[in-house]
C-alpha positions in Angstrom: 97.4 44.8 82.4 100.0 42.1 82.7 101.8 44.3 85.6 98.5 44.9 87.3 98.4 40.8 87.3 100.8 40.5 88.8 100.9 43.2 91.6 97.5 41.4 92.3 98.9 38.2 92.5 101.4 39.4 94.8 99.1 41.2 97.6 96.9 38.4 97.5 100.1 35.7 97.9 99.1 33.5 94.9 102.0 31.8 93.3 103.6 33.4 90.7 103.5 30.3 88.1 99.7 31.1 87.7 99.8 34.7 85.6 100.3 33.3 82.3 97.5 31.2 83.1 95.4 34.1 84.0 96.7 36.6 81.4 96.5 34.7 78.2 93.4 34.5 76.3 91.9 30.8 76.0 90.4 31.2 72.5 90.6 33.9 69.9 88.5 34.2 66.8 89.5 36.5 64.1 86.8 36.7 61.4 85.7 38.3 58.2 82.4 39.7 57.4 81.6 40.4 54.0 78.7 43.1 53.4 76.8 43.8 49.9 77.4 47.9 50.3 74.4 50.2 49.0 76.3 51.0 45.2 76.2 47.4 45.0 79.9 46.2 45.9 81.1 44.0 48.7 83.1 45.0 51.4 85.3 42.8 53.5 84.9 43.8 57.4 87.2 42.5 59.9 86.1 40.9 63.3 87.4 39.6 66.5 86.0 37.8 69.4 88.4 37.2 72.5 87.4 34.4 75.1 89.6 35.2 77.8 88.7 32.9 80.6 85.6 30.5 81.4 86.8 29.3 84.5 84.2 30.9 86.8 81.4 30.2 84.0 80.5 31.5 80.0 82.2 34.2 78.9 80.6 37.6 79.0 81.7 40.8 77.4 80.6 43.6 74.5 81.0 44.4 71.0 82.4 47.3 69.8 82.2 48.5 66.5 85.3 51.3 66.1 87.4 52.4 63.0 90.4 51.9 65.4 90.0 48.7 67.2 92.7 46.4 67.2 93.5 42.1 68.4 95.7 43.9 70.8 92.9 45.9 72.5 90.3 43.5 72.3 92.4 41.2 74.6 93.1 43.5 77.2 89.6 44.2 76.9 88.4 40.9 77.5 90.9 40.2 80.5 89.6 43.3 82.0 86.1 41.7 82.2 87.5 38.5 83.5 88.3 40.6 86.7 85.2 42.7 86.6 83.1 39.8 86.1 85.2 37.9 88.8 84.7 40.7 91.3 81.0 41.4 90.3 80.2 37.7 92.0 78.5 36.2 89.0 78.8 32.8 86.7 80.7 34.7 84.1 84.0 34.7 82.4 85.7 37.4 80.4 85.0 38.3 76.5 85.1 41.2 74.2 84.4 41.3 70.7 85.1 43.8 68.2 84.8 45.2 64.5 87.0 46.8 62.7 84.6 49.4 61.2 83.5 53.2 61.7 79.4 52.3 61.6 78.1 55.9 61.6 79.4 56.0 57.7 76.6 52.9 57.1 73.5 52.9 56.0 70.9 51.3 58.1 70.8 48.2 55.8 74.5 48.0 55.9 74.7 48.2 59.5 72.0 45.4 59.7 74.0 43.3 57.5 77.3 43.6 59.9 75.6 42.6 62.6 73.9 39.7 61.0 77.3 38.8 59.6 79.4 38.9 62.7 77.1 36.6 63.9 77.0 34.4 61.7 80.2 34.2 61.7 80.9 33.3 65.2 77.9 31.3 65.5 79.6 28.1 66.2 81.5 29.8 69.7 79.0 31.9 70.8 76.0 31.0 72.8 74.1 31.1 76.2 76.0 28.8 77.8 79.1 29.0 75.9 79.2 33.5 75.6 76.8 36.0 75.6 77.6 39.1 73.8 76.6 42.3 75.1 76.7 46.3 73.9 80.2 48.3 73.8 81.0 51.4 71.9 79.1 52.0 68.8 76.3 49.2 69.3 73.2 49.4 71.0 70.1 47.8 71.6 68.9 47.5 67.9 72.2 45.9 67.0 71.6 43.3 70.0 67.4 43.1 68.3 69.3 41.6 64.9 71.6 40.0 66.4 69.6 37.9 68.8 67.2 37.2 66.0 70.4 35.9 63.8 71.3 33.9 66.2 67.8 32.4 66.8 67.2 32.3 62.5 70.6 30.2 63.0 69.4 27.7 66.3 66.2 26.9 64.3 64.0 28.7 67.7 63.9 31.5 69.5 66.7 32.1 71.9 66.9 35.2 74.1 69.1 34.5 76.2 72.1 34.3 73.7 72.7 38.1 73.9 72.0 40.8 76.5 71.3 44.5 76.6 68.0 43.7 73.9 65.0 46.0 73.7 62.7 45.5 76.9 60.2 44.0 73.9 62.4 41.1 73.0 63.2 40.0 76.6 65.6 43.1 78.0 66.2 44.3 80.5 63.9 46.9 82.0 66.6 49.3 84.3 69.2 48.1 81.5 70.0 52.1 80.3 70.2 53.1 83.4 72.1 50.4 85.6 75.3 51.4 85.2 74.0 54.8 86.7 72.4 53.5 89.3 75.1 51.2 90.5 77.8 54.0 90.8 75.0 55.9 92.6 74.8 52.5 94.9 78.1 52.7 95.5 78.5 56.0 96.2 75.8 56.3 98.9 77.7 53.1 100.3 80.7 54.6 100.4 79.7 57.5 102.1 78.1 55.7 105.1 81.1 54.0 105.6 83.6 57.0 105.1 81.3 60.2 105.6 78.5 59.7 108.2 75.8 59.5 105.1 74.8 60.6 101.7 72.2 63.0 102.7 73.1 66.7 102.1 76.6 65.6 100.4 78.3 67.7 97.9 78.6 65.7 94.8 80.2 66.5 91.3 80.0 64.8 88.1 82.4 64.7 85.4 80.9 63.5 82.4 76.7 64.1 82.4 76.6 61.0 79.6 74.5 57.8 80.0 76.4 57.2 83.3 76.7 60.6 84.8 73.3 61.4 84.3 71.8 58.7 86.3 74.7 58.6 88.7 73.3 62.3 89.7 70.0 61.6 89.2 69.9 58.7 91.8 72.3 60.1 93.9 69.6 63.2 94.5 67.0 60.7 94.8 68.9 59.4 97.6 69.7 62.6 99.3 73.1 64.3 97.4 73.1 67.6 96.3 74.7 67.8 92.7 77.1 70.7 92.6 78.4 70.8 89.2 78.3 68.7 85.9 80.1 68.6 82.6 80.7 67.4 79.3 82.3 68.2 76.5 81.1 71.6 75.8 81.6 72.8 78.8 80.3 72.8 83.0 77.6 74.0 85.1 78.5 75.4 88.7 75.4 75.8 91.4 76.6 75.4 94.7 72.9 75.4 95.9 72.6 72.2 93.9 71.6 71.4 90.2 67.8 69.7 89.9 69.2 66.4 88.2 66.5 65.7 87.2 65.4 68.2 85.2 69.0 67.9 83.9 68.9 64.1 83.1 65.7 64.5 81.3 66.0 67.4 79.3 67.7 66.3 76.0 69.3 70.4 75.2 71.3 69.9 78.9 71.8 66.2 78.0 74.1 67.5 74.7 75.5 70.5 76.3 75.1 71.2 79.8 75.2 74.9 79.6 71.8 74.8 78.2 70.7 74.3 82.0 69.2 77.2 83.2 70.7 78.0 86.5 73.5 77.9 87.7 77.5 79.3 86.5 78.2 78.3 82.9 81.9 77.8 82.1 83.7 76.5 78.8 86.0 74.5 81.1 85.0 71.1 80.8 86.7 70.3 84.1 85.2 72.6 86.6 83.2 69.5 88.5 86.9 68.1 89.4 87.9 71.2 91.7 84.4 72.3 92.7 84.1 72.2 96.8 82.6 68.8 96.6 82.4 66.0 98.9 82.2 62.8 96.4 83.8 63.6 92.8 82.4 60.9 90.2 84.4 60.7 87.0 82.2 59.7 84.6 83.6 60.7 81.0 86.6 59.5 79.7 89.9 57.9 81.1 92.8 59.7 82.5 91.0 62.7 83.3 92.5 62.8 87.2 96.2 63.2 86.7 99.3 64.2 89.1 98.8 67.3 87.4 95.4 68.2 88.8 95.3 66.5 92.3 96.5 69.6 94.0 92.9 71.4 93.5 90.7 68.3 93.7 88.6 69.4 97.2 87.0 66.0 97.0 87.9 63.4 100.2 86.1 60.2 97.9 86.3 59.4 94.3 83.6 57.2 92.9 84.8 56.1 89.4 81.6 55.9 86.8 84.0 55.6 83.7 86.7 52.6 83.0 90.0 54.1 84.5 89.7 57.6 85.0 92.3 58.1 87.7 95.9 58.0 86.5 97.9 55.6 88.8 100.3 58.2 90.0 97.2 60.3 90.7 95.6 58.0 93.1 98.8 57.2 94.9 98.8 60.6 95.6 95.7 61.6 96.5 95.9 58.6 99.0 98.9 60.1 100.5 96.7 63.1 102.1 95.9 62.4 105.4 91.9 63.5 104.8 91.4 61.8 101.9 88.7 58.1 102.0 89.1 56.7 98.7 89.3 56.0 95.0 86.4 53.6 94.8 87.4 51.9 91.5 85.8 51.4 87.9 85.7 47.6 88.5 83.5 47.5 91.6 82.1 51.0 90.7 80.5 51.1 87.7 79.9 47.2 87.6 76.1 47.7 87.3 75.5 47.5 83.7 77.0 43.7 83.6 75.0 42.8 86.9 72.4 44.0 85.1 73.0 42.3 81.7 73.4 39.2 84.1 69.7 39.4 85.4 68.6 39.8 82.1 70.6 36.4 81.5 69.2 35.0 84.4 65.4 36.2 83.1 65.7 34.7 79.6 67.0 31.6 80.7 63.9 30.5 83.0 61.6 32.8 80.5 60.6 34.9 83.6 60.1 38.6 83.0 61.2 40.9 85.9 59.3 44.2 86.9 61.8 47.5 86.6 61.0 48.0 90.2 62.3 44.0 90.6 65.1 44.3 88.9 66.5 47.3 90.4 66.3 46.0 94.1 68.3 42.7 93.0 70.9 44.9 91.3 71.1 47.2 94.4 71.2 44.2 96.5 74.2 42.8 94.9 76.0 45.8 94.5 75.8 46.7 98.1 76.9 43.0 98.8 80.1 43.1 96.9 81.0 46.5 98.4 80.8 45.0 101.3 82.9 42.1 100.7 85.6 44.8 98.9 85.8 46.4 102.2 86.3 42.8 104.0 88.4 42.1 101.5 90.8 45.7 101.8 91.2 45.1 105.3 92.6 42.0 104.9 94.8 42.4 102.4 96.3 45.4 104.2 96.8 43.7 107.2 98.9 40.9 104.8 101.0 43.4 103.2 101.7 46.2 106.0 104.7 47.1 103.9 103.2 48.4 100.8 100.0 50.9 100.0 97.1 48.7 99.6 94.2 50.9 97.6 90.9 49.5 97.3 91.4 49.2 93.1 94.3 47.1 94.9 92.0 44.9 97.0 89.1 44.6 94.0 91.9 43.4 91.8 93.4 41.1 94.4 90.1 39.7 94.9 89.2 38.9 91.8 91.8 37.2 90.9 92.2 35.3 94.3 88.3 33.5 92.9 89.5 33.0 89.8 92.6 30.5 90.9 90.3 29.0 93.8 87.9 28.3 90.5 91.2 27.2 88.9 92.6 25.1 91.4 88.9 23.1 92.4 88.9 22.1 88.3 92.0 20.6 88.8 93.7 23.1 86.2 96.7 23.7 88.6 
């Protein structure tokens, strides 16, 4: 992440002086959180909540609860949603928080008490005006229900707004499951105006039918796509008449293994969507799944990332090298719709105004489409100032964000 700093702060001609400033956290928290187990003993769980940058307004970010987590990845973490936060156009800085912890070997109680613990334990730095924690791997929206009400036990009153991504009861966000979805969908359809006369009657693949994949191809069909192929783990489905997404988002038995769809060529290979004749390839499972390896048989002329950093670098400087090929639209502009829309749910508890779905959706489109347009503005013009090296649009989005953060910088009087 530190090299991808400073590439950024290069095409966008920012001095050089300001990475550290950038790339070190401004406050981290390391706590422990003790938990009465069931058989009656106490366990000491480890915690960590990174505050990367506030400079563009409170710090926003998950909380992951993962057997594997480490300081080390919770930073670069919470620098990465400095830049998506940055680029996304909204009054937030960058945070993650973490715990040490593998949660699916807890009871329900146990897992109750860990959250209630982790808050209280960062009570003190968390906040909604100072950071507002949000879902990550392994939490959900029960674990954001006991940890909003820890926090309001703690405030002495009732305060919703100190954590997103909450049960539509307690104040959530109505699209919230689905914005992420329905932003790379945005995106997508976007994108192919711009690059491909359209998005009705395009080809589209999906690698990775999950939360994001599912919607991604559900929305993308309501907006005119045909979905070709999806996959996960178990294996893919191949219909070159088109799959009804639909019908696949909604039926749980596809939903856990998509060859229980009944059309359509079944296949073991999980990776049949990435070579499938496809006009628009989402990624939408895992990272590094597009490698140097595999660009030779990807058919698709635009990549619309729905999971964090799917595209190997060396991947995308090829695939940018054929002379047919639009674009790797990245992870950080692409699949920004779950923050924008754990920002309008901010933005709703704050002023205790509750949004319809319908409401909610056509602000998050709205901003989405707004941003992609300044990333193309943006692309152009960094191109143009750096005619000597390949400029992708991950390039430009990077560039970008950080160019906001040191004009937020520089206005505070920080440099």
């Amino acid at each position: 992440m530190s090299q991808v700093l400073r590439e950024s702060i290069s095409i966008a001609g920012l001095p050089t002086e300001i990475h550290d400033m950038i790339f070190k956290p401004e406050r981290i928290i390391s706590v422990k959180i003790p938990v009465r187990m069931d058989n009656g003993k106490i366990a000491v769980f480890e915690g960590y909540r990174v505050q990367h940058n506030s400079v563009l307004g409170p710090y926003k970010g998950g909380i992951r609860f993962h057997p594997e987590v480490t300081l080390e990845t919770d930073m670069a973490l919470a620098f990465g949603m400095t830049l998506k936060n940055s680029l996304a156009n909204i009054p937030y800085g960058g945070g993650k928080g973490a715990v040490k912890v593998d949660p699916f070997k807890l009871s329900e109680r146990e897992l109750e008490e860990l959250s209630r613990g982790y808050v209280r334990a960062l009570f003190p730095f968390i906040g909604p005006d100072k950071d507002i924690p949000a879902p990550d791997v392994n939490t959900n929206p029960r674990i954001m229900a006991w940890m909003v009400d820890e926090y309001s036990k703690l405030a002495g009153k009732n305060v919703p707004a100190s954590f997103t991504g909450k049960p539509p009861e307690l104040g959530g966000n109505p699209a919230r499951i689905y914005s992420t979805g329905f932003g790379v969908a945005v995106i997508a359809k976007a994108a192919a105006e711009v690059f491909a006369g359209g998005i009705e009657g395009k080809r589209v693949a999906v690698h990775g039918f999950g939360n994001v994949g599912s919607y991604a191809a559900l929305w993308l069909s309501k907006f005119g796509a045909k979905v070709v192929a999806i996959s996960n783990i178990f294996g893919s489905v191949y219909d070159p008449d088109g799959i009804d997404a639909e019908l696949a988002a909604e039926n749980p038995e596809v939903l856990k293994d998509v060859r229980a769809y009944p059309k359509g060529q079944k296949f073991n290979d999980t990776d049949v969507p990435l070579y499938v004749d496809a006009d628009i390839l989402v990624p939408a499972s895992l990272e590094n799944v597009i490698t140097p390896e595999k660009v030779p048989r990807i058919k698709a002329k635009l990549i619309v990332e729905g999971a964090n950093g799917p595209t190997v670098p060396e991947a995308e400087r090829q695939l940018y090298m054929r002379k047919d090929f639009y674009a790797v639209v990245p992870d950080i502009l692409a699949n920004s719709g779950g923050v924008i829309g754990s920002y309008l749910e901010w933005v709703q508890n704050l002023n205790w105004y509750k949004m319809s779905e319908e409401e909610v959706r056509s602000k998050l489109e709205s901003i989405m489409l707004n941003n992609y347009k300044i990333v193309m503005d943006a692309w152009k013009r960094f191109r143009e100032k750096n005619p000597e090296k390949m400029v992708t649009m991950r390039d430009a989005s990077f560039a970008l964000a950080v160019e906001r953060i040191y004009e937020a910088m520089k206005l505070r009087g920080l440099i």
